[in-house]
C-alpha positions as CSV (number, residue, x, y, z in Angstrom):
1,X,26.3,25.5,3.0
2,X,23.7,23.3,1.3
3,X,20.7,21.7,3.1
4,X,20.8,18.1,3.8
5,X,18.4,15.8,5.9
6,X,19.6,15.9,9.7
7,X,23.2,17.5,8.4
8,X,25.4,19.6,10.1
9,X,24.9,23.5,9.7
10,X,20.7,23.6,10.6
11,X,19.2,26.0,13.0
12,X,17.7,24.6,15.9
13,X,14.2,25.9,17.1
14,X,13.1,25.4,20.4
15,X,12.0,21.7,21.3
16,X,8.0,23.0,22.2
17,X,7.8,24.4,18.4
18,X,8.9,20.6,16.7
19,X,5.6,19.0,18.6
20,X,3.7,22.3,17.9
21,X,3.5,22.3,14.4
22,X,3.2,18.8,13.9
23,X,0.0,18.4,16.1
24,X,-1.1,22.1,16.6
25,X,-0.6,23.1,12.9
26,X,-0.3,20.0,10.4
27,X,-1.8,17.3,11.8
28,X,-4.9,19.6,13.4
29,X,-5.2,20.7,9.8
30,X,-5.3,17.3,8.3
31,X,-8.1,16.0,11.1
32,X,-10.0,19.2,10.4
33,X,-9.3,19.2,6.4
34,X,-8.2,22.9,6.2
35,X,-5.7,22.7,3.5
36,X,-4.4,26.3,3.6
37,X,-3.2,25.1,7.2
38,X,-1.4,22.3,6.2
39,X,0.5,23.6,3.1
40,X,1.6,26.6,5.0
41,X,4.0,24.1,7.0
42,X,5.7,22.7,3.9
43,X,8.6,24.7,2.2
44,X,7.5,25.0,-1.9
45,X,10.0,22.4,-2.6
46,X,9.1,20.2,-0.3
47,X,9.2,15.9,-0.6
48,X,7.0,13.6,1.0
49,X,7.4,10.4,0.6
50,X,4.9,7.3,2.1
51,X,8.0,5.4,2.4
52,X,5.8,1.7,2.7
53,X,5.1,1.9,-0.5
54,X,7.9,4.1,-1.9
55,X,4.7,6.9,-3.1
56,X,6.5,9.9,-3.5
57,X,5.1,13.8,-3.8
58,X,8.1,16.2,-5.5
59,X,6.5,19.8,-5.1
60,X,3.6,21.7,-2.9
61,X,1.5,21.4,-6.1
62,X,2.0,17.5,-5.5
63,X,1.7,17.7,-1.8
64,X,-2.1,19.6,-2.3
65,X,-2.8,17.2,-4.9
66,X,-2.3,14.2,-2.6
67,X,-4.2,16.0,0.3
68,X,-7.0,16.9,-2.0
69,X,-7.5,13.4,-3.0
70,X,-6.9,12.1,1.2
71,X,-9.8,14.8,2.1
72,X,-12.4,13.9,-0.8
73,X,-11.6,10.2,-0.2
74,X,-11.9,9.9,3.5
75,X,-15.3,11.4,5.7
76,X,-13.2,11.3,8.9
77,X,-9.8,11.8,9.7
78,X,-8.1,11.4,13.3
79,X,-4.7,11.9,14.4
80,X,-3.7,11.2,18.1
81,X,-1.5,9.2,21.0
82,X,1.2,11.0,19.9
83,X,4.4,9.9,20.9
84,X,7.2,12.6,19.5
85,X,11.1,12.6,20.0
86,X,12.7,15.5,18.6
87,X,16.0,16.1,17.5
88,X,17.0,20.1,17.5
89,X,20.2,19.8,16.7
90,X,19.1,18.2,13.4
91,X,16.0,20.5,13.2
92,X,14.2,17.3,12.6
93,X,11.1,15.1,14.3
94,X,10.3,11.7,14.7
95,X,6.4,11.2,15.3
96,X,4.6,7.7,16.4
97,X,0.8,8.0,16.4
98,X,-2.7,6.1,15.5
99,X,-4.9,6.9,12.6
100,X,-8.4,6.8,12.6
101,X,-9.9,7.2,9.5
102,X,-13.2,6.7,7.9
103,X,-13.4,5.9,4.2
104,X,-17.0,7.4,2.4
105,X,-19.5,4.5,3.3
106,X,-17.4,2.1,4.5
107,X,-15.8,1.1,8.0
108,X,-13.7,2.7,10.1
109,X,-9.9,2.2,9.5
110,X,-7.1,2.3,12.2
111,X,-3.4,2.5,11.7
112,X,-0.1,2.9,13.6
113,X,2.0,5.3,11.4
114,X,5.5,7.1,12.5
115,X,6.8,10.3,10.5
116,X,9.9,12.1,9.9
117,X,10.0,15.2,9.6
118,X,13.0,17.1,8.4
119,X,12.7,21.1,8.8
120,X,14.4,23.6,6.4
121,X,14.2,26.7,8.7
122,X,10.7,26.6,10.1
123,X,8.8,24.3,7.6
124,X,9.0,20.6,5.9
125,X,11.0,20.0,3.8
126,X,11.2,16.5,4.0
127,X,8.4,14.0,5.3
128,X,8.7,10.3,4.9
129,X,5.5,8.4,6.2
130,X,5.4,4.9,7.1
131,X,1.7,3.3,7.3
132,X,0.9,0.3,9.0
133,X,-1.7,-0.7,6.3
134,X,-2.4,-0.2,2.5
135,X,-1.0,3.5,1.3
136,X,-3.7,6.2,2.2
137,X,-1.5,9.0,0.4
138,X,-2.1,8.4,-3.1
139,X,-1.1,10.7,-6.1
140,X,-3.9,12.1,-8.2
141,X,-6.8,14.2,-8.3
142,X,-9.5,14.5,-6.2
């Protein structure tokens, strides 16, 4: 059986591991910029897509490239008030949460984003992002 986002056929993990490795491993990795950390939750193939402004990231090698630019871009990077509904049947999660983020030399910025997160086994293989201000998650090179 092929994967498909939220289809039938997926292997449900327990609920406590969808919240776990989107605050305890990728979004603890983003805050703290430890890009090993965050990649190991992506499958190679994976997509992410900031869906706002229809920026999309085909590949790990597109995936670093973006979080690359995010952590040379940014001094300060916060992720919390999480508010998480998870779908094990689906192996998918749905995360609401506020951005705090501090651009080099400049002001403070704060956003209200919600992902989607759609597992293949025990990774992302699918992540749409939708930002409640100007795209953040741009392509290119640091």
């Amino acid at each position: 059986m092929s994967w498909s986002e939220g289809g039938s056929g997926q292997e449900a993990l327990p609920y406590p591991y969808y919240i776990d490795i989107v605050t305890k491993r990728y979004f603890d990795g983003v805050d703290n910029k430890r890009l090993d950390q965050v990649l190991d939750c992506f499958t190679d193939d994976a997509i992410l897509t900031e869906q706002t402004s229809m920026t999309v990231h085909d590949g790990i090698g597109a995936i670093r490239k973006m979080f690359e630019k995010l952590f040379a871009d940014f001094s300060d990077i916060w992720h919390g008030n999480f508010v998480h509904t998870a779908d094990p049947d689906t192996n998918a999660i749905c995360s609401q949460f506020t951005v705090l983020i501090t651009p080099h030399g400049g002001e403070e910025l704060r956003y209200e984003n919600c992902n989607r997160f759609y597992l293949k086994g025990d990774k992302f293989h699918r992540v749409y992002v939708y930002m409640s201000g100007d795209n953040l998650l741009k392509e290119g090179d640091a």
